[in-house]
C-alpha positions as a Markdown table, in Angstrom:
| # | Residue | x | y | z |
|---|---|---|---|---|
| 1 | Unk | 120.1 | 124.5 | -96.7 |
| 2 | Unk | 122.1 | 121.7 | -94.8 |
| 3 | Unk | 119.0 | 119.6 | -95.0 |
| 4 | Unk | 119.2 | 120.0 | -98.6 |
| 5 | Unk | 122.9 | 119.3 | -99.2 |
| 6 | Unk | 122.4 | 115.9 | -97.6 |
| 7 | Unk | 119.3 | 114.7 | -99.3 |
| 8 | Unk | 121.2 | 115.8 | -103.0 |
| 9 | Unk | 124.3 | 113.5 | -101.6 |
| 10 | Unk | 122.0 | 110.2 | -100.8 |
| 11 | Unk | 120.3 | 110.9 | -104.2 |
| 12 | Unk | 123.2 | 111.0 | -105.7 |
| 13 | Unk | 125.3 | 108.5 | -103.9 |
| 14 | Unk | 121.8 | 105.6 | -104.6 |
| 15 | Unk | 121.8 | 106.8 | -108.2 |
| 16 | Unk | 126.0 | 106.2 | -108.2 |
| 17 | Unk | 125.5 | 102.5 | -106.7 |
| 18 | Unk | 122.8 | 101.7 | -109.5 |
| 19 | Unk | 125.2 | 102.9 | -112.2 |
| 20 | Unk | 127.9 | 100.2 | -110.5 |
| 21 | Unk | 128.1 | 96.8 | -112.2 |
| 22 | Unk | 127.7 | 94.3 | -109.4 |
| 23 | Unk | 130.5 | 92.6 | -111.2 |
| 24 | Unk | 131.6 | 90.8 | -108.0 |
| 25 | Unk | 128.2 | 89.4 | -106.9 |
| 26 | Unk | 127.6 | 87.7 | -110.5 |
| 27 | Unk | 131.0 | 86.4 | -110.0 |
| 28 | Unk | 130.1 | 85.2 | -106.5 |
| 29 | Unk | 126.4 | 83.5 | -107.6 |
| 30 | Unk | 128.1 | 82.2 | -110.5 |
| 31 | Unk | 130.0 | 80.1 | -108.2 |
| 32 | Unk | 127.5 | 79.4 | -105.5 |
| 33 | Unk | 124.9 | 78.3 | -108.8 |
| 34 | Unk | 128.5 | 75.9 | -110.0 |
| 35 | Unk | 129.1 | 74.8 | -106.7 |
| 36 | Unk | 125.3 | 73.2 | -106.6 |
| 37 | Unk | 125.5 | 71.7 | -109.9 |
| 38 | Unk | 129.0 | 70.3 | -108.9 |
| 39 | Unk | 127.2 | 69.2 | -106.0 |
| 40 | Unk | 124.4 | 67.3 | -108.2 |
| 41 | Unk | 121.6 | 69.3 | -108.0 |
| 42 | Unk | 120.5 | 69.1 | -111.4 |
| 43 | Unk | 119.3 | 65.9 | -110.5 |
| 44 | Unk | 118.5 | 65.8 | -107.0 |
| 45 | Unk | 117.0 | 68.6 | -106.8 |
| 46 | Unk | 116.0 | 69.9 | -110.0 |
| 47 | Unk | 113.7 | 72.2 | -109.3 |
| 48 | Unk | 115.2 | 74.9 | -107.3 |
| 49 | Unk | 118.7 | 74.6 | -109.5 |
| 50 | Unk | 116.8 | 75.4 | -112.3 |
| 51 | Unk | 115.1 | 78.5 | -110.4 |
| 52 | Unk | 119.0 | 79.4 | -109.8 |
| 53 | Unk | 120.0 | 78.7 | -113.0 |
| 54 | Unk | 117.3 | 80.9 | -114.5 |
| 55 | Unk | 117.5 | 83.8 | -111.6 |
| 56 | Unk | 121.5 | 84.3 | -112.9 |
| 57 | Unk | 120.7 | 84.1 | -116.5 |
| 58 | Unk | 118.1 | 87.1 | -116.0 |
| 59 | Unk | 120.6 | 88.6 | -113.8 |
| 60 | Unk | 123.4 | 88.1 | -117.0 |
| 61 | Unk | 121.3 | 90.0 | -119.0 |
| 62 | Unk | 120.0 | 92.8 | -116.9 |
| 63 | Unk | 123.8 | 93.2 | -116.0 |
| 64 | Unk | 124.4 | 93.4 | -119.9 |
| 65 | Unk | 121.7 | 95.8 | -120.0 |
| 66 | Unk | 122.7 | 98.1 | -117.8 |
| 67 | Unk | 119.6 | 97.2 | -115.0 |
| 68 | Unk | 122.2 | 96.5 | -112.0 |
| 69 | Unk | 119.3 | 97.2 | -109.1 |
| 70 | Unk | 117.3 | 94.2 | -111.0 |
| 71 | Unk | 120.5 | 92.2 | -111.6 |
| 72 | Unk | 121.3 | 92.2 | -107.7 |
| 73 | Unk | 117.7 | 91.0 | -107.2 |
| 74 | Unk | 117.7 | 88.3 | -109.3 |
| 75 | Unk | 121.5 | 87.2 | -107.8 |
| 76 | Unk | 120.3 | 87.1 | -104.5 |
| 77 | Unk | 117.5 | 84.9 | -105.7 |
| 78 | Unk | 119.7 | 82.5 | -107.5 |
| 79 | Unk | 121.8 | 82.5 | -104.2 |
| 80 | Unk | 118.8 | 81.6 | -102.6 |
| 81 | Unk | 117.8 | 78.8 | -104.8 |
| 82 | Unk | 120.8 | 77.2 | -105.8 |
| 83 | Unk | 121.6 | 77.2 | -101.6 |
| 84 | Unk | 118.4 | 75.2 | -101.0 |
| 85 | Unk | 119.0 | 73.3 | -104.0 |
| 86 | Unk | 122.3 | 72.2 | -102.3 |
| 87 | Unk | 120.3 | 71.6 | -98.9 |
| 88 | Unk | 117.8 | 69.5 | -100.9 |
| 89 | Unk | 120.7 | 67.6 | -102.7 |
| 90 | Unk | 123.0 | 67.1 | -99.6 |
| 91 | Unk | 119.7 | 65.8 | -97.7 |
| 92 | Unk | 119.0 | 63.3 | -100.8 |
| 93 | Unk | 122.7 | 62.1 | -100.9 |
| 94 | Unk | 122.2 | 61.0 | -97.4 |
| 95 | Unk | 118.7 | 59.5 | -97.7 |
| 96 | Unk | 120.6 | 57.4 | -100.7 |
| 97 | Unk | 123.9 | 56.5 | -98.7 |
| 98 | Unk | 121.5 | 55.3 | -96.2 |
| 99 | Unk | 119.0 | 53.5 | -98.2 |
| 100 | Unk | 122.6 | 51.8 | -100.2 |
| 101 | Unk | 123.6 | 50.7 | -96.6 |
| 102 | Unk | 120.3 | 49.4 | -95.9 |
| 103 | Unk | 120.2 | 47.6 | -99.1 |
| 104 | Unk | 124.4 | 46.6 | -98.4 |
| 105 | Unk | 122.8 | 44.9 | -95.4 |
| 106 | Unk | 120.3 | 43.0 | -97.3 |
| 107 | Unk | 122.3 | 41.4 | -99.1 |
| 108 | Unk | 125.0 | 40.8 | -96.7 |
| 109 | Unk | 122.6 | 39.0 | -94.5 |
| 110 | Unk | 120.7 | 37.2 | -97.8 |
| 111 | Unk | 124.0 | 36.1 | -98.9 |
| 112 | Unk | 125.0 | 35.2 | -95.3 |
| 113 | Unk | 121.3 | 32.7 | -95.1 |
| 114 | Unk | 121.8 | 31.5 | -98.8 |
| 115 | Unk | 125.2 | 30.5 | -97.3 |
| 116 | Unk | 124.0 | 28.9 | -94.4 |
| 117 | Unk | 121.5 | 27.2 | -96.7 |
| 118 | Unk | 124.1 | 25.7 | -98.4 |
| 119 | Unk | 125.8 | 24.4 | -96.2 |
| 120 | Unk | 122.8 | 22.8 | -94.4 |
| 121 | Unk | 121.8 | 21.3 | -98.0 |
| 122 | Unk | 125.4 | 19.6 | -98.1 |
| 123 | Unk | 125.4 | 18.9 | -94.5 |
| 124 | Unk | 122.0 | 16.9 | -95.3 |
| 125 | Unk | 123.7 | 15.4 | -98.6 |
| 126 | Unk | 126.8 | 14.1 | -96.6 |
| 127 | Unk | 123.8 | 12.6 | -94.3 |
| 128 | Unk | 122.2 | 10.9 | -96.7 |
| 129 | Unk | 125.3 | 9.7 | -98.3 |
| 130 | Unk | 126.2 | 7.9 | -95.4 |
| 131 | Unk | 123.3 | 6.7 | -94.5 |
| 132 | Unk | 123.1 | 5.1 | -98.0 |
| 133 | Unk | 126.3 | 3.8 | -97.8 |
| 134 | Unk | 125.7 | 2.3 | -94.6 |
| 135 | Unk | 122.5 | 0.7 | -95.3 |
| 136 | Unk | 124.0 | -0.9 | -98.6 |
| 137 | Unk | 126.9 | -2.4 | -96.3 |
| 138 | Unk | 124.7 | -3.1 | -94.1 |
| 139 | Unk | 122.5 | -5.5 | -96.8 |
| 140 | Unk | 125.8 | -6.3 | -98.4 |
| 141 | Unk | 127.4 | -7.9 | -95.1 |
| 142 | Unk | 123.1 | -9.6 | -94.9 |
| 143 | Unk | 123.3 | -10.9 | -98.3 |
| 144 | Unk | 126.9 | -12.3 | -97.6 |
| 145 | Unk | 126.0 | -14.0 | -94.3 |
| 146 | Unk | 122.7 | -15.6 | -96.1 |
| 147 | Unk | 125.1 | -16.3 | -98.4 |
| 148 | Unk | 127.7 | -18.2 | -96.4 |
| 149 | Unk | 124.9 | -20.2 | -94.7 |
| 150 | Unk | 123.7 | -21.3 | -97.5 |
| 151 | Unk | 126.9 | -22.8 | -98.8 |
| 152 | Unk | 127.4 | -24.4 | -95.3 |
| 153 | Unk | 124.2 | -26.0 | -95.5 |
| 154 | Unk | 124.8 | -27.3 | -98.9 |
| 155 | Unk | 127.9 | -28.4 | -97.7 |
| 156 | Unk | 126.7 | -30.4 | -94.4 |
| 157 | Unk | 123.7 | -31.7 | -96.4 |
| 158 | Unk | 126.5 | -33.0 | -99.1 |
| 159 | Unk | 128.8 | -34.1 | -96.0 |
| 160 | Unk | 128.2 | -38.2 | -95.4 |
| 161 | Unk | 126.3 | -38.6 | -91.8 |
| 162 | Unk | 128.6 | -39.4 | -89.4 |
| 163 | Unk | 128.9 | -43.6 | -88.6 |
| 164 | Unk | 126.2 | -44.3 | -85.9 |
| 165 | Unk | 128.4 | -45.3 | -83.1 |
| 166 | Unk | 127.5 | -48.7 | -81.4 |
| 167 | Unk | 126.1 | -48.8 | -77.9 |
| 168 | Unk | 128.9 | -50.5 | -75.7 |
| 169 | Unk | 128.2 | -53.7 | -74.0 |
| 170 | Unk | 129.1 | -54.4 | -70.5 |
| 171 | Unk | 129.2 | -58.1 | -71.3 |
| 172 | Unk | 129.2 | -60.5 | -74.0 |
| 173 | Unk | 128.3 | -63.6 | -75.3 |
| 174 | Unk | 131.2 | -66.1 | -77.3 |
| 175 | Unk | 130.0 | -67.0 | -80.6 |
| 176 | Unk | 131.4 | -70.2 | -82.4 |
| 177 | Unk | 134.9 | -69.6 | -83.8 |
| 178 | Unk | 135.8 | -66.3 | -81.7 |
| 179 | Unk | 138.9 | -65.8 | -79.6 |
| 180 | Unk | 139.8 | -63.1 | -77.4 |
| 181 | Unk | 141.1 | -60.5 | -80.1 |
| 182 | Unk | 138.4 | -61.1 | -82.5 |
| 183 | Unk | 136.2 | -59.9 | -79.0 |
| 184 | Unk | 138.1 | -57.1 | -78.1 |
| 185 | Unk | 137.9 | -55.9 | -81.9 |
| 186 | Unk | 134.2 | -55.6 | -81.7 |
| 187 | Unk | 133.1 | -52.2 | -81.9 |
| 188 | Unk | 130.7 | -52.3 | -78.8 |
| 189 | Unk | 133.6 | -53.6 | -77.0 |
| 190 | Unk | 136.9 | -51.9 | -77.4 |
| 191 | Unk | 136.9 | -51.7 | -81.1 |
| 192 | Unk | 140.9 | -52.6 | -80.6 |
| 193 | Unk | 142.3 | -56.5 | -80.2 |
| 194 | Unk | 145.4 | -55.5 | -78.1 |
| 195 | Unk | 142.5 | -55.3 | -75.4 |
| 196 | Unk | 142.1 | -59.0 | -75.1 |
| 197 | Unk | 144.1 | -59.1 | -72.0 |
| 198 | Unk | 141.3 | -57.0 | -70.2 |
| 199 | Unk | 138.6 | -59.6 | -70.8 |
| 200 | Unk | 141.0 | -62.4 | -70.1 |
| 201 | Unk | 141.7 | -61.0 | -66.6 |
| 202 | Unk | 138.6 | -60.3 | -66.1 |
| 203 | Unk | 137.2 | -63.1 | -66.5 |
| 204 | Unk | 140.1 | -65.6 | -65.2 |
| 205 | Unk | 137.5 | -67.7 | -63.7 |
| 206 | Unk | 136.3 | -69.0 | -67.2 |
| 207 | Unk | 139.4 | -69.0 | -68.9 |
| 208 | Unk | 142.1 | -71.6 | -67.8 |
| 209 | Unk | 143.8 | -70.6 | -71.5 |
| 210 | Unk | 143.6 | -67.0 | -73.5 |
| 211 | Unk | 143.5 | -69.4 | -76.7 |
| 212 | Unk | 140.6 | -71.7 | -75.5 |
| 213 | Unk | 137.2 | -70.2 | -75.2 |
| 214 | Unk | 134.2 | -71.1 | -75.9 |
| 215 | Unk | 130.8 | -70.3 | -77.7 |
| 216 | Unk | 128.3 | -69.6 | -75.1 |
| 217 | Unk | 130.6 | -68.4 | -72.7 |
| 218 | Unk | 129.3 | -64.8 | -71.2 |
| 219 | Unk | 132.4 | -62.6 | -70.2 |
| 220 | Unk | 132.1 | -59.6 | -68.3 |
| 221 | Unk | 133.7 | -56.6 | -70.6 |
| 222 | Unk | 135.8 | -53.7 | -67.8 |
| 223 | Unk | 134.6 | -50.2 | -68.5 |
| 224 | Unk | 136.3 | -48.8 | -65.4 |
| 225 | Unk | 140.2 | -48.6 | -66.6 |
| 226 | Unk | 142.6 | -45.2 | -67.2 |
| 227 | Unk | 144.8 | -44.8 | -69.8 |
| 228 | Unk | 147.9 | -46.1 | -68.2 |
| 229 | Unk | 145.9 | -49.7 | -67.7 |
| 230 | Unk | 144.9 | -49.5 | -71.5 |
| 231 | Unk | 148.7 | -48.7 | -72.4 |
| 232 | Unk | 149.9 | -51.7 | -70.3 |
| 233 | Unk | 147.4 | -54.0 | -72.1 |
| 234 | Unk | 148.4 | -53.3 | -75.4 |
| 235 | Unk | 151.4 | -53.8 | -74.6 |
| 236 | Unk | 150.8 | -57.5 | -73.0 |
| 237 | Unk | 149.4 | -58.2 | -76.1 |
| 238 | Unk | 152.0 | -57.5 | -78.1 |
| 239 | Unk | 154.9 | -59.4 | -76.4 |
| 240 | Unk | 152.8 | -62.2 | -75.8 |
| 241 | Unk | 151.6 | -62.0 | -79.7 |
| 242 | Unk | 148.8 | -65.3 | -79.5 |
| 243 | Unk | 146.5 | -63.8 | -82.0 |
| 244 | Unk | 146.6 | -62.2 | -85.6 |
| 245 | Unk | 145.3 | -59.4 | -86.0 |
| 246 | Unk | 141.3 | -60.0 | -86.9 |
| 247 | Unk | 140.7 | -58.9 | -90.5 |
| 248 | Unk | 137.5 | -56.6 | -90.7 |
| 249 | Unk | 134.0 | -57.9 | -91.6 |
């Protein structure tokens, strides 16, 4: 009889439950199935959300029609699904974050060689600038020396040639008519007639008077005096003043 009683009491208590709305689990996988679409799963993993999506729909209307031991078991499957459908779209998300930092890097270090590129192009530019500049100065300061060089040797070839200086003689010979200055104003002599005392001193043995010589006479020209004996002839010759000054040829 006991037996009895407690067999009745699960019978009824199981057909009780099924007669329950599960009005709390639809809520509950309604927000599980919201959660993964929030999450993106419609797109990243679109499969399994739309396995949830369709378990809670079937589980809407078994609810509406009165099946709640169906209903529960299409809730738990749209738990089911729209959990793994989150898995699927958390696991995505970080494939993607990853594969965008990957990418980030690309570019960072693309942008950094492009940079480096760049600079290396306008390092070469600056290079080449320079070197342009300096071989143009370089022809510039060439063309201006060939230049100058030229001009100087049009110059000099336009220049008279220098007078062809005359050998100097050690001694001389008297031609007709000559005195003393007239001698010592011959270029290969002194090429000056205040030197006429020299000659007359030096040659004191042929000449009894500075005003009386004659042709044919050889006198010995001095080569050997300084300055100071040059200064004191001239001024011999002027204080004694016995010749003119010769006129030139």
């Amino acid at each position: 009889m006991l037996i009895r009683l407690l067999i009745t009491a699960v019978i009824c208590s199981t057909l009780f439950a099924c007669v329950t709305p599960p009005v709390a689990e639809l809520e509950d996988v309604r927000s599980v199935v919201a959660h993964a679409y929030a999450s993106g799963a419609a797109r990243y993993a679109p499969g399994e959300y739309q396995l949830a999506n369709s378990a809670l729909l079937a589980a809407e209307q078994q609810v509406a029609e009165k099946h709640y031991s169906r209903a529960l078991d299409s809730l738990e499957l749209a738990r089911h699904y729209s959990l793994e459908a989150l898995d699927i779209t958390l696991q995505q998300k970080k494939l993607i974050a990853l594969e965008q930092q990957r990418q980030a890097e690309e570019n960072r270090r693309a942008e950094e060689l492009q940079r480096q590129q760049e600079q290396e192009n306008l390092r070469r530019q600056v290079e080449e600038e320079q070197r342009r500049r300096a071989e143009a100065a370089a022809r510039k300061a060439l063309e201006e020396a060939q230049k100058a060089a030229t001009e100087q040797k049009t110059v000099e070839q336009k220049l008279p040639e220098p007078p062809e200086q005359p050998k100097l003689v050690n001694e001389i010979e008297v031609k007709p008519g000559e005195d003393l200055a007239q001698i010592a104003a011959r270029p290969d002599v002194y090429g000056d007639y205040l030197l006429w005392p020299l000659i007359y001193r030096a040659n004191r043995d042929q000449i009894k008077d500075p005003k009386e010589i004659f042709a044919g006479q050889i006198f010995t020209i001095p080569r050997d005096k300084l300055e100071e004996d040059l200064t004191a002839a001239r001024r011999e010759a002027l204080d004694l003043n016995l010749f003119e000054k010769p006129q030139p040829e």
